[in-house]
Structures are given as C-alpha cells and as structure tokens.
C-alpha positions in Angstrom: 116.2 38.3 -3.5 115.8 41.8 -1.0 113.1 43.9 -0.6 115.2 47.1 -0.9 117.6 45.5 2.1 114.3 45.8 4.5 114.5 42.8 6.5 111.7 40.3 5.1 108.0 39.7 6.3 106.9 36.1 7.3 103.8 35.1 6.4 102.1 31.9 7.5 99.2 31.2 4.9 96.9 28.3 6.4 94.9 26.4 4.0 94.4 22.9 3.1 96.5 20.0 2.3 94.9 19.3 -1.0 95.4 22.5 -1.8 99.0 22.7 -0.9 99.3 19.6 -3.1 97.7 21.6 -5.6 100.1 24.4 -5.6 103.4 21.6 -6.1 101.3 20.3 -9.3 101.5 23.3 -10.3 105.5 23.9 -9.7 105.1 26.0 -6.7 104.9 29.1 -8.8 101.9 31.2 -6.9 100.3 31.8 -3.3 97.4 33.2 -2.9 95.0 35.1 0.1 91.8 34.8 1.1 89.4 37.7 -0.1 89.0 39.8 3.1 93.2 39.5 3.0 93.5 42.3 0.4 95.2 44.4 3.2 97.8 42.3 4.3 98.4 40.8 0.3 99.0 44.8 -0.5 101.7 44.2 2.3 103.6 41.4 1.0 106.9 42.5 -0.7 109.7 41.2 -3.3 111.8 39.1 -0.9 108.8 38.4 1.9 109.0 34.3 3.3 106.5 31.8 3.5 104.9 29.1 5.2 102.6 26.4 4.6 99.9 25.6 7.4 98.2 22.7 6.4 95.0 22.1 8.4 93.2 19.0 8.5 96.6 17.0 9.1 97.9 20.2 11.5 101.0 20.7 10.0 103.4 22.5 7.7 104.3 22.1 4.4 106.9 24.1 3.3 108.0 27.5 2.6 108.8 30.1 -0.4 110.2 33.0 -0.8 107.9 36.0 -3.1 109.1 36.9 -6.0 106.7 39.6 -7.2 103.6 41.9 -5.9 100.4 40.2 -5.4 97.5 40.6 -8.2 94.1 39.9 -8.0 93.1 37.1 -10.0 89.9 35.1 -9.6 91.1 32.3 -11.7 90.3 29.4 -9.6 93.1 27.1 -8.3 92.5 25.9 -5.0 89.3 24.9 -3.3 87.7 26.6 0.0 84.8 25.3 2.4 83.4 29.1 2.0 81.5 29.0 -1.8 82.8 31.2 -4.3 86.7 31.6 -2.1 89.5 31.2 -4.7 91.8 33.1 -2.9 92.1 35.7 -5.4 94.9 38.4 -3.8 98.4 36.2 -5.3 101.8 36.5 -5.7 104.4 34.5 -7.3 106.6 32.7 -5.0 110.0 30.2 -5.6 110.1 26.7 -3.2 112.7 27.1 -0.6 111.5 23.4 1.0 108.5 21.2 0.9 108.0 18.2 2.4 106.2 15.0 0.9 102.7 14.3 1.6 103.0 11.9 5.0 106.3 13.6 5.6 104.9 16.9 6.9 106.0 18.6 10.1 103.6 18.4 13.0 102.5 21.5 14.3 102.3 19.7 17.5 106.3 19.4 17.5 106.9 22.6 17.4 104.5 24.7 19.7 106.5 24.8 22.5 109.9 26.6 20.6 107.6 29.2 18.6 106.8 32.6 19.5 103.6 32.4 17.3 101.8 30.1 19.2 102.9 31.9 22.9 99.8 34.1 22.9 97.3 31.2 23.6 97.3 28.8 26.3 99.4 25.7 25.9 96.1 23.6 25.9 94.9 25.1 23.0 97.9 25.5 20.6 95.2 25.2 17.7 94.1 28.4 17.9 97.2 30.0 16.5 96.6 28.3 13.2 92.8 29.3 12.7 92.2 32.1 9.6 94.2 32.2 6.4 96.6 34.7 6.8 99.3 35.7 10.0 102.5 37.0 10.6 105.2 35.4 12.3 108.2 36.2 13.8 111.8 35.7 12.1 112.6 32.6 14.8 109.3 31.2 13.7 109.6 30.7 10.4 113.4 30.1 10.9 112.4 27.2 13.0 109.8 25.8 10.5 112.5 26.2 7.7 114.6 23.9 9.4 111.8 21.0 10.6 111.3 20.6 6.8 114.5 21.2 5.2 115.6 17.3 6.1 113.0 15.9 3.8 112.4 18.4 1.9 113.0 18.3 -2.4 115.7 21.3 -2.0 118.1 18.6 -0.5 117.5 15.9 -3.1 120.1 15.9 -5.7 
C-alpha cells in the first residue's frame, strides 16, 4: 500500500508486552496512541510502518504496516499504568512480522546500529524508548524489520 507515493512515516509505538499480546489475540488488526498523541495519530497515513516497543522485557515485537486513518475510539483494548488510558487515537494496521513471546528482539542488541537511540548517551540507551509515541528513521525501522523477520509468523508456512 502507498500513501500517494510519499515515502512512509515510521512510527515506534511503546507499550507493554501484555498488551502487544493483546493486539495478536486480536489478529493484529488495530494500533492505537496514547491520549495526549492526537497530534501525531492525525499524522499517521495509509501506508505509514510500525514498530512494537515492548517495555518491561525492553524489546520489540514486531511491525505493521497502516491501512487506514486513525479514529478515536474509547473502547478499551489494552491496559495502561495511567487510570482511565485506553489509547483511544487507532488505526487499522496489517502484521508484516511478529515475533513469539520469549523470542523478542532485545533492544539492547540493536542500540549501537540505530539512529534513534544516537541522541542519548550510550549509558543510557533507555531513554530513547520512554513515552508512547516517536518517530524513527527509515534505517531504524529497516533494521528492526530484519531482527524479527527470522522468527517471525510471516516466514512460517
């Protein structure tokens, strides 16, 4: 899918291994923003990528590729530490890879070769993964794309 031949945003959405889990229960069909996100959801576009940070076991998931505009539903679907956060700016999304849970990719494998994580000290890699919502660079997500696509359900016949 294009977004009118523009070249694609990457999006890295950090949130939770449960509810990552939550999303493949439910076929991968949605992704959703945080509440104070409604800027950047108004951004994402037809053809925009994914990526799943999961925090807790600082790693990602997988990625997707948006299918549609975001809505704003309050539905809830995943949980949040804040009360009353169900993450209500989505958009539906197809699975381009997701790894199993205890198959993820470490963050920590991957600092060094992203762009991303260049604007904090080496020391403290973490901080490029705090909040919900940032974009990343083309190589990035690239890079991330191909640490999960080895164990990933695309390449299971």
């Amino acid at each position: 899918m294009s977004n009118n031949n523009q070249e694609p945003t990457y999006w890295m959405l950090v949130s939770s291994a449960e509810n990552f889990e939550t999303s493949r229960r439910r076929g991968f069909d949605i992704a959703g923003m945080k509440s104070r996100h409604g800027k950047k959801a108004a951004e994402v576009r037809l053809g925009d990528k994914v990526v799943y940070y999961l925090t807790g076991v600082m790693a990602f998931g997988g990625t997707a590729e948006v299918t549609g505009p975001a809505e704003y539903q309050e539905e809830p679907i995943w949980t949040s530490s804040r009360d009353g956060e169900v993450y209500p700016y989505r958009f539906p999304v197809t699975l381009e890879t997701a790894a199993e849970p205890g198959e993820y990719v470490p963050a920590a494998d991957l600092v060094a070769p992203m762009q991303h994580t260049k604007k904090w000290p080496e020391a403290h890699w973490r901080l490029a993964f705090q909040g919900n919502v940032h974009r990343l660079p083309k190589e990035d997500y690239e890079l991330i794309r191909r640490s999960i696509q080895p164990e990933s359900v695309a390449t299971k016949g």
